[in-house]
N, C-alpha and C positions, 0 to 999 in steps of 0.2 A: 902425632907428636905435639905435644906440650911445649909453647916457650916457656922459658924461664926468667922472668924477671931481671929486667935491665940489661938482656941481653938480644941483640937486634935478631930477627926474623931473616933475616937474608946476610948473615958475616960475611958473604964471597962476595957480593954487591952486584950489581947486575952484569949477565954473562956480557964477554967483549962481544959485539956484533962483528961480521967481519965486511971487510972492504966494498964484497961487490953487493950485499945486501943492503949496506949503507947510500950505494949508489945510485939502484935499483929504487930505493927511497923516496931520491934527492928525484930521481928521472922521475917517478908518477908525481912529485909533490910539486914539481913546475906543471905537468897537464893539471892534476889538480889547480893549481891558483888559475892557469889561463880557462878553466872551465867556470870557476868562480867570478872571472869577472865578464864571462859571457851570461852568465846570469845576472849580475849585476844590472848590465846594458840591453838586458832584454825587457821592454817596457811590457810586452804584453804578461809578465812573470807578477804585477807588480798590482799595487790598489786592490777594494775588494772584487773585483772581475777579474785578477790574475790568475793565473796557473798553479802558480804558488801560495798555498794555505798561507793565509794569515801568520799561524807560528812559524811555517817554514821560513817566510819572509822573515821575520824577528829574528829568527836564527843566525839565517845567511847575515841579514845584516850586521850581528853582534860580532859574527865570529871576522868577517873581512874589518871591522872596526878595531878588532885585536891585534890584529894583521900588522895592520898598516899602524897603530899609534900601538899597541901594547897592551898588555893587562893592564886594566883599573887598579889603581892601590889603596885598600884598606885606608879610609881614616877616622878617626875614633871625635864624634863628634863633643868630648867633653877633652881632647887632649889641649897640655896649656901649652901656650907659646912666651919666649923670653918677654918679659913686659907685659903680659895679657893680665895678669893678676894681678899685677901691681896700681892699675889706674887708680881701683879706688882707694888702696890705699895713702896714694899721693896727691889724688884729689883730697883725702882728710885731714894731712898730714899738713896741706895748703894753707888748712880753711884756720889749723890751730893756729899756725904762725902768723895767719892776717890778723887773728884776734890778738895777737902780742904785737902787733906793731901799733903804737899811740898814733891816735886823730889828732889831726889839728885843729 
């Protein structure tokens, strides 16, 4: 089947899950975190002599980093903020006016 244009892939949205699958969820996603931070706390898992690769460590750490503070948010290194554009303009704007004001 063919989409059609501007029209979404999934109109029903995603099926409802029900009650005890949701729970079921929530029950391994608490062992999951307390196994996560058995990991965490296991020194010998850690450095390059740990148990854990290199990347795995990278990994574990990113994702318990998410965890606990959030996704990272996108910032657009050229985005302006209220006033950022304007310095040099009123540093110019400064420099005309000091030339119109008479010396004594």
């Amino acid at each position: 089947m063919r989409f059609k244009k501007g029209q979404s892939g999934n109109p029903r949205g995603r099926p409802v899950m029900s009650p005890e699958v949701r729970e079921a969820l929530r029950a391994g996603g608490e062992v999951a975190v307390r196994r996560m931070g058995d990991l965490l706390d296991d020194d010998a898992a850690w450095g390059p002599a740990g148990w854990l690769s290199p990347m795995e460590q990278i990994k574990l750490l990113a994702v318990a980093h998410e965890r606990a503070f959030g996704r990272a948010v996108a910032v657009s290194l050229d985005q302006q903020f209220p006033g950022a554009g304007d310095r040099a303009l009123a540093s110019d704007q400064h420099r005309r006016l000091a030339a119109l004001i008479p010396k004594h």
